[in-house]
DRENKOLMAR-126674 format. One record per residue (C-alpha): chain; x, y, z. Coordinates in Angstrom, 3 decimals, always signed. Layout:
<recs>
<rec cadena="A" c1="X" c2="Y" c3="Z"/>
...
</recs>
This chain:
<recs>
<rec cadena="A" c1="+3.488" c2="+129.345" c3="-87.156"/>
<rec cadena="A" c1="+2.585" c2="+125.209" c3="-87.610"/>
<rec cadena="A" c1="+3.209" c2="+123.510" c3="-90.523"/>
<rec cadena="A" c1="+0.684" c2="+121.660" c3="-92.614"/>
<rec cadena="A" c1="+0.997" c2="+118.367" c3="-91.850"/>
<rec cadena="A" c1="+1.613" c2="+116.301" c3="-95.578"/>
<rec cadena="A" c1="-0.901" c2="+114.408" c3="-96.509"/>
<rec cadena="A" c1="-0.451" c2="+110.376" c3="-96.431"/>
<rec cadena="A" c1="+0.244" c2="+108.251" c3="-99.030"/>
<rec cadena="A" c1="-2.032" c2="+104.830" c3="-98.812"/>
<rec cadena="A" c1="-0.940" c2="+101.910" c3="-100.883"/>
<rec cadena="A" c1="-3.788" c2="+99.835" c3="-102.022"/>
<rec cadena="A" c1="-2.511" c2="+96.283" c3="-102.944"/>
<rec cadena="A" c1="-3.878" c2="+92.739" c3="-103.906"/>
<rec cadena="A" c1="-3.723" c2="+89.889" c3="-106.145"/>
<rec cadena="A" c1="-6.462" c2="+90.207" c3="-109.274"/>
<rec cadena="A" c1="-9.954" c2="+89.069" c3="-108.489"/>
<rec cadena="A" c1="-9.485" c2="+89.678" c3="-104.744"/>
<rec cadena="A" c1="-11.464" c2="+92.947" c3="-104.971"/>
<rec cadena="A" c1="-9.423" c2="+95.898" c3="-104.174"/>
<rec cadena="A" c1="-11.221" c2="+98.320" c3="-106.413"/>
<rec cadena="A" c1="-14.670" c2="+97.316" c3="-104.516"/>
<rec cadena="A" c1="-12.906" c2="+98.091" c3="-101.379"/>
<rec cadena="A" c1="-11.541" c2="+101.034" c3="-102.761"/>
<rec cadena="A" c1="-15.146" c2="+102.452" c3="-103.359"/>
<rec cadena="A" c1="-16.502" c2="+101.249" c3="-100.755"/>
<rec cadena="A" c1="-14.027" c2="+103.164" c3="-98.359"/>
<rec cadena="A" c1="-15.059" c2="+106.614" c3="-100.336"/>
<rec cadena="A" c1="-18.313" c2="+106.364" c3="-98.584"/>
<rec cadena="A" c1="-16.507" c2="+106.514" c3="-95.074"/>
<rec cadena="A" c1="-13.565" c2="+108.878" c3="-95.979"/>
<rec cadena="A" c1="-15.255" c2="+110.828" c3="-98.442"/>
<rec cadena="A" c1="-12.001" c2="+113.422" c3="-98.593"/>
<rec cadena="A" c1="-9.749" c2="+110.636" c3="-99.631"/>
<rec cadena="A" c1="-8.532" c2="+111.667" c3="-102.913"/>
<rec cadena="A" c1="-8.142" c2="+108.572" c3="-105.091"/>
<rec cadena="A" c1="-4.846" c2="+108.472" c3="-107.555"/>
<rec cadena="A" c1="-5.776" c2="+108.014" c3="-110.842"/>
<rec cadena="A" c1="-3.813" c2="+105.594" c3="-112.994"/>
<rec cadena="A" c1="-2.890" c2="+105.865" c3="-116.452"/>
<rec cadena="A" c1="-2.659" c2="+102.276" c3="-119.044"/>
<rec cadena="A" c1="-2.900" c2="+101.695" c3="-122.125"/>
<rec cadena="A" c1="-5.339" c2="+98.955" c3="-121.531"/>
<rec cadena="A" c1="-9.094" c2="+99.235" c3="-123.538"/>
<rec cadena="A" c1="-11.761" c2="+100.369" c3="-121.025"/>
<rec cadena="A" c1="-13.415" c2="+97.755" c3="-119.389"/>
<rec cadena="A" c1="-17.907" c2="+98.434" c3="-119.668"/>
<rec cadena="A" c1="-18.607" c2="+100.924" c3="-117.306"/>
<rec cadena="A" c1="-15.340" c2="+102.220" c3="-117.340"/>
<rec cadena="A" c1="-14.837" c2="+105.980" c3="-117.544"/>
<rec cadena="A" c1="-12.187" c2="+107.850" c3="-118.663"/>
<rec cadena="A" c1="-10.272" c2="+110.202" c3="-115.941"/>
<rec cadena="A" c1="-12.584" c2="+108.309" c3="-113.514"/>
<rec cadena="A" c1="-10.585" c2="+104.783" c3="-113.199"/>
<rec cadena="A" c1="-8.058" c2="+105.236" c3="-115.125"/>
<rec cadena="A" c1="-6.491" c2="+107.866" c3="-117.828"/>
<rec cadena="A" c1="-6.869" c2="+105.576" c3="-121.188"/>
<rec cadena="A" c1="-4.220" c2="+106.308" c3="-123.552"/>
<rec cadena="A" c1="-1.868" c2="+104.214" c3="-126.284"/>
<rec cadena="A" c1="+1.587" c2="+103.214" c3="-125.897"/>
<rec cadena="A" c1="+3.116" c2="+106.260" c3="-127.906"/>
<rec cadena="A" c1="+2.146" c2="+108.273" c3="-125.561"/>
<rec cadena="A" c1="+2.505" c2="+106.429" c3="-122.212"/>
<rec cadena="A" c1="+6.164" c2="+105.911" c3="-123.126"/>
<rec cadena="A" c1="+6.539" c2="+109.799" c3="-123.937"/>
<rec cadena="A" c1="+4.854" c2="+110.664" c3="-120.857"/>
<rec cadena="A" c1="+7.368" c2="+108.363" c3="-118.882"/>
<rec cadena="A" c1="+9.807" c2="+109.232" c3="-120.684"/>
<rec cadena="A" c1="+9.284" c2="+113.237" c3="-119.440"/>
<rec cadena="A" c1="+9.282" c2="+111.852" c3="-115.950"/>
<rec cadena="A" c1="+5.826" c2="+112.781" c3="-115.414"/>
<rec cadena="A" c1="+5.277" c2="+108.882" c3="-113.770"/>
<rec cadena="A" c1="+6.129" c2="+107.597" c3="-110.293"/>
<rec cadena="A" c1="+6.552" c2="+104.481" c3="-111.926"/>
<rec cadena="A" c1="+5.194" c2="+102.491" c3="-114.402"/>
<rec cadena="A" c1="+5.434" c2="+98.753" c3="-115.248"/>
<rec cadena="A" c1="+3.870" c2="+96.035" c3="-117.844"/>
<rec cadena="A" c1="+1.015" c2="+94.033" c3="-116.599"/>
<rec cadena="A" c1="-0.846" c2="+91.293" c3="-118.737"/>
<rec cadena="A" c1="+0.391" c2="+92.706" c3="-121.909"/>
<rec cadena="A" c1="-0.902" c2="+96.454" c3="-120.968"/>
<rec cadena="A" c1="+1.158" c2="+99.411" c3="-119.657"/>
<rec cadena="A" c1="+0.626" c2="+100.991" c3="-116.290"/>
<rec cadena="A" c1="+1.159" c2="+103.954" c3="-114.358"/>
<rec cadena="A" c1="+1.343" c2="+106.735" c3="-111.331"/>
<rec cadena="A" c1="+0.905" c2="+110.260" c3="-112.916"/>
<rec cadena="A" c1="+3.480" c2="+112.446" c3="-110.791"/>
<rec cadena="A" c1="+1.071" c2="+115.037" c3="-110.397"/>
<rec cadena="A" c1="-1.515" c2="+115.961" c3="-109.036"/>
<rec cadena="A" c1="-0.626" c2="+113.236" c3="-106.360"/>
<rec cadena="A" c1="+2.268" c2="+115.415" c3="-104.462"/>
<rec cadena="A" c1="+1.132" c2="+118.288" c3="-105.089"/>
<rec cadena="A" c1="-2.326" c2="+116.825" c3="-103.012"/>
<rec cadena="A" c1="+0.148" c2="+115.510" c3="-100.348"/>
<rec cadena="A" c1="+2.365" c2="+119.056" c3="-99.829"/>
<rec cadena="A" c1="-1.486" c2="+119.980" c3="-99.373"/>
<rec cadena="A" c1="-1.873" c2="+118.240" c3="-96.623"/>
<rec cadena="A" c1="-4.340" c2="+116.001" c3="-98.247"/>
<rec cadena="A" c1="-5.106" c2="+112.045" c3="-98.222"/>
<rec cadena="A" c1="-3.986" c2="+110.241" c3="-101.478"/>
<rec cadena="A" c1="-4.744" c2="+106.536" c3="-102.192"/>
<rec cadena="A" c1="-3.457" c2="+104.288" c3="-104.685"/>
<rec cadena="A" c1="-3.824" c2="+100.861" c3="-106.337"/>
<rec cadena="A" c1="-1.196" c2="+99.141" c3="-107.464"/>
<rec cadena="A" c1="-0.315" c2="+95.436" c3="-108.432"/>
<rec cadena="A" c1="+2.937" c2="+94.371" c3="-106.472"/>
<rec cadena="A" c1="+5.250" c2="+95.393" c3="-108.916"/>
<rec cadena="A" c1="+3.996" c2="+99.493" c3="-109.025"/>
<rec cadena="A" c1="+3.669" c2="+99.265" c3="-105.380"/>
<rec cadena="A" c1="+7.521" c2="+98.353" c3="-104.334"/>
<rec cadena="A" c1="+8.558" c2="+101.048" c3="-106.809"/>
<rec cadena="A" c1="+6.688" c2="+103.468" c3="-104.618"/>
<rec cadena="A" c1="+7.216" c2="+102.110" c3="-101.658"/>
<rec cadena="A" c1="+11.367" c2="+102.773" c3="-102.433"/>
<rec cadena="A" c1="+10.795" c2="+106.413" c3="-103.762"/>
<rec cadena="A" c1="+8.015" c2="+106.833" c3="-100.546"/>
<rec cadena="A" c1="+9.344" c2="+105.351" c3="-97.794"/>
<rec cadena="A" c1="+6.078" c2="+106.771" c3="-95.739"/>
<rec cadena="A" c1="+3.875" c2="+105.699" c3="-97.676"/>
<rec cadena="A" c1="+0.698" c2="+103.192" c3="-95.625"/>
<rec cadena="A" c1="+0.982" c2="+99.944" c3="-97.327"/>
<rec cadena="A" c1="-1.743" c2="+97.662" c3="-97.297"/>
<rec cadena="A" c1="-2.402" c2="+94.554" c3="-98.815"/>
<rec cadena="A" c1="-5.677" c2="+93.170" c3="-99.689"/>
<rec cadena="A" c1="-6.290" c2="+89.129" c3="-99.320"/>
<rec cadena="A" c1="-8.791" c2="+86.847" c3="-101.150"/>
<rec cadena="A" c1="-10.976" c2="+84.790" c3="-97.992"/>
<rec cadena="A" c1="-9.158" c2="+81.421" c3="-100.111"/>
<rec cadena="A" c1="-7.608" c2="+80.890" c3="-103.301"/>
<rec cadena="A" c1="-11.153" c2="+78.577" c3="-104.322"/>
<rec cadena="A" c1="-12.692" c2="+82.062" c3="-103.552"/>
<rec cadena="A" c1="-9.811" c2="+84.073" c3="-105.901"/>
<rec cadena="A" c1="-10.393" c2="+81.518" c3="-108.821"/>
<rec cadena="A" c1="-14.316" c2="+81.954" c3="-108.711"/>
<rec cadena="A" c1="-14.043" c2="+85.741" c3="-108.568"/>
<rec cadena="A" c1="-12.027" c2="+85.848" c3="-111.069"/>
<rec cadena="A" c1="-14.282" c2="+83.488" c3="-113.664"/>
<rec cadena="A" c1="-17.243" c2="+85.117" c3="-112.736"/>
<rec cadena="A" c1="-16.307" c2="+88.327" c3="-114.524"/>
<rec cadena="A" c1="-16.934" c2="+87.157" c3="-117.931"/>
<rec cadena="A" c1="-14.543" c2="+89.655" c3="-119.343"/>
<rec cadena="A" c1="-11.941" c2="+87.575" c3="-120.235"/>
<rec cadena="A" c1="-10.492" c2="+84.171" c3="-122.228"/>
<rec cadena="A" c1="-10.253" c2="+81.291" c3="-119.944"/>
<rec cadena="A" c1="-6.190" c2="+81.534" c3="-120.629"/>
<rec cadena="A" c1="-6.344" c2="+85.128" c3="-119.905"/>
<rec cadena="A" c1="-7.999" c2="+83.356" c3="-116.125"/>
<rec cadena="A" c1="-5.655" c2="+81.232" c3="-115.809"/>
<rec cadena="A" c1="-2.630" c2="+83.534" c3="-116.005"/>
<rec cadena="A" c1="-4.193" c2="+85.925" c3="-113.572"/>
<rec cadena="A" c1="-4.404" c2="+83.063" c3="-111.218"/>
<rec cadena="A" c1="-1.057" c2="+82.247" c3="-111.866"/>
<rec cadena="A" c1="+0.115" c2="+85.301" c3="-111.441"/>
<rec cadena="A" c1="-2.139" c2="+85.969" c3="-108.095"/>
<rec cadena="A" c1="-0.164" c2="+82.829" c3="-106.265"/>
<rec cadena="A" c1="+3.039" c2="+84.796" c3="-107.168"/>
<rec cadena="A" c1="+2.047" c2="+87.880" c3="-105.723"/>
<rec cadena="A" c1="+0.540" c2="+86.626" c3="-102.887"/>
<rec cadena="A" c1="+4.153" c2="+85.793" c3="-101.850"/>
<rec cadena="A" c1="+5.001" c2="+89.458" c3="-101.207"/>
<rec cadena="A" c1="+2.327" c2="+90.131" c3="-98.380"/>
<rec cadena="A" c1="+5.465" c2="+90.031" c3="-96.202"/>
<rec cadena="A" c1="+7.145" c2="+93.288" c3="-97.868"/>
<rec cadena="A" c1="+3.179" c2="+95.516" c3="-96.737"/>
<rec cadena="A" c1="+2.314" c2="+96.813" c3="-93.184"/>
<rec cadena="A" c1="-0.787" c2="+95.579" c3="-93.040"/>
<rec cadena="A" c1="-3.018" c2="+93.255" c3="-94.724"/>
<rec cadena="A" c1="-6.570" c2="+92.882" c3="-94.838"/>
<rec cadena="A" c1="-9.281" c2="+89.682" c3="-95.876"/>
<rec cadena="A" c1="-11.657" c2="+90.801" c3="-97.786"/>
<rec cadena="A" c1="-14.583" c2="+88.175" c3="-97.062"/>
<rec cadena="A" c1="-16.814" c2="+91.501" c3="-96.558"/>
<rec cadena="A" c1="-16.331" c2="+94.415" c3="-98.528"/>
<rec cadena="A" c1="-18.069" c2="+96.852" c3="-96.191"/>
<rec cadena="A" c1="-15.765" c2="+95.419" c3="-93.497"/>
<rec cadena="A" c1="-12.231" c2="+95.518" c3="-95.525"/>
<rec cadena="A" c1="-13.025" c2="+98.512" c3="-96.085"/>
<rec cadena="A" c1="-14.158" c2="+100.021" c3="-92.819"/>
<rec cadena="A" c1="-10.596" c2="+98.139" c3="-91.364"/>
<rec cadena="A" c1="-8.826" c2="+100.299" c3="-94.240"/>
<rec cadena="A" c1="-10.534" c2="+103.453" c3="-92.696"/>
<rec cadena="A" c1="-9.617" c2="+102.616" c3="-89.563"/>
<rec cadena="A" c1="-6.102" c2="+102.241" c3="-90.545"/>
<rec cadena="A" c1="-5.851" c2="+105.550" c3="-92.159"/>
<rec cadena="A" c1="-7.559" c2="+106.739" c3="-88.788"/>
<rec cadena="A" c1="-4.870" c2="+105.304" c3="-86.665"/>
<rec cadena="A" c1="-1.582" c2="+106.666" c3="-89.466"/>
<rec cadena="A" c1="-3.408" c2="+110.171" c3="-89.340"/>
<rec cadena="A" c1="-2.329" c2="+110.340" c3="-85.615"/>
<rec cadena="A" c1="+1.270" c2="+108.936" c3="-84.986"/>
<rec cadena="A" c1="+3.935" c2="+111.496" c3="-83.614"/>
<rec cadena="A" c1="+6.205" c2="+111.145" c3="-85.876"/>
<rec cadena="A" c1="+3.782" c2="+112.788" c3="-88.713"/>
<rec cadena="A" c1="+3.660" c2="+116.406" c3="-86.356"/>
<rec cadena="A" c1="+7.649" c2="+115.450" c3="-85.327"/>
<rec cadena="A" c1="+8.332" c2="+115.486" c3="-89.106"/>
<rec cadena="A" c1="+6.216" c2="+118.513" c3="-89.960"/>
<rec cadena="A" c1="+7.678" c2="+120.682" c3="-87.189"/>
<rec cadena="A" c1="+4.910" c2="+120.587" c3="-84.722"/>
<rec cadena="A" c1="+6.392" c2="+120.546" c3="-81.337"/>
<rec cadena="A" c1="+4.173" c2="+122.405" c3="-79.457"/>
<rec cadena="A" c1="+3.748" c2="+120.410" c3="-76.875"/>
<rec cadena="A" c1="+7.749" c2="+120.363" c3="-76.236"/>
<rec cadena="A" c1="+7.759" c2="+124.269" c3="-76.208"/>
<rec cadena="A" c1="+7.657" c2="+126.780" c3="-73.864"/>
</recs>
């Protein structure tokens, strides 16, 4: 009898403004299975924001009891806010067999890129920093300090594009994210996913 083959792990990465989330959604229209790994923060919800939906909104009391049960991957401090990777349902989706996709600032994703060593990082880059600074004003959602420390911030963690597997421009969205698809496309099928889950059937016999 084959095993089920795990599910991957994809690592969704970029600086803020450079439009990971859009790239994100945009790729649920061409892998429509892809579950997407819900964070939880205790930021406020942004307009249009939906609980459960982008992230699981909570307060600090209980973000630090929840990590403090184990129940996250990891968690860090970003901007002043707390975020995290809920443990579950994420492996349990993976032991599945099923596609799970994450997005994480730099410092979530090297935390779970030590504890998941197979995890598919990728690494999402603004078309120019002139581009990254105009995204990022045009939202209207924060101070004009609160925009300048996320630019700050973005030329640090641009720095650590080295540390992905891949990275990806996104000057289109609907081509980031069809290059993201075909990524996952191309992870789905290396040998070393059936050599790890026991399917040898080739070699038998």
């Amino acid at each position: 009898m084959t095993k089920t083959l795990p599910g991957l792990l994809i690592v969704l990465s970029a600086p803020s403004g450079a439009g990971k989330g859009s790239v994100r959604r945009e790729l649920a229209k061409l892998e429509p299975d892809l579950i997407y790994g819900v964070s939880v923060t205790t930021r406020p919800p942004r307009p249009g924001e939906r609980d459960g939906q982008h992230y699981f909104f909570t307060d600090e009391e209980d973000f630090r009891a929840r990590a403090a049960r184990g129940e996250l991957v990891e968690w860090s401090e970003v901007y002043g806010h707390l975020y995290g990777t809920p443990r579950e349902p994420m492996e349990t989706y993976i032991r599945e067999g099923r596609d799970v996709i994450v997005e994480k600032d730099v410092q979530g994703a090297r935390k779970i890129m030590a504890l998941y060593p197979k995890a598919v990082t990728i690494f999402i880059l603004p078309p120019s920093l002139e581009e990254l600074r105009r995204r990022i004003e045009s939202r209207g959602t924060e101070s004009p300090e609160a925009q300048r420390q996320r630019l700050r911030s973005a030329g640090e963690e641009l720095v650590w594009v080295k540390d992905y597997q891949y990275c990806i421009v996104n000057d289109d969205v609907a081509v980031a994210a069809a290059d993201v698809a075909a990524i996952i496309r191309a992870e789905r099928c290396r040998v070393q996913r059936y050599l790890d889950a026991g399917h040898l059937f080739w070699l038998e016999g």
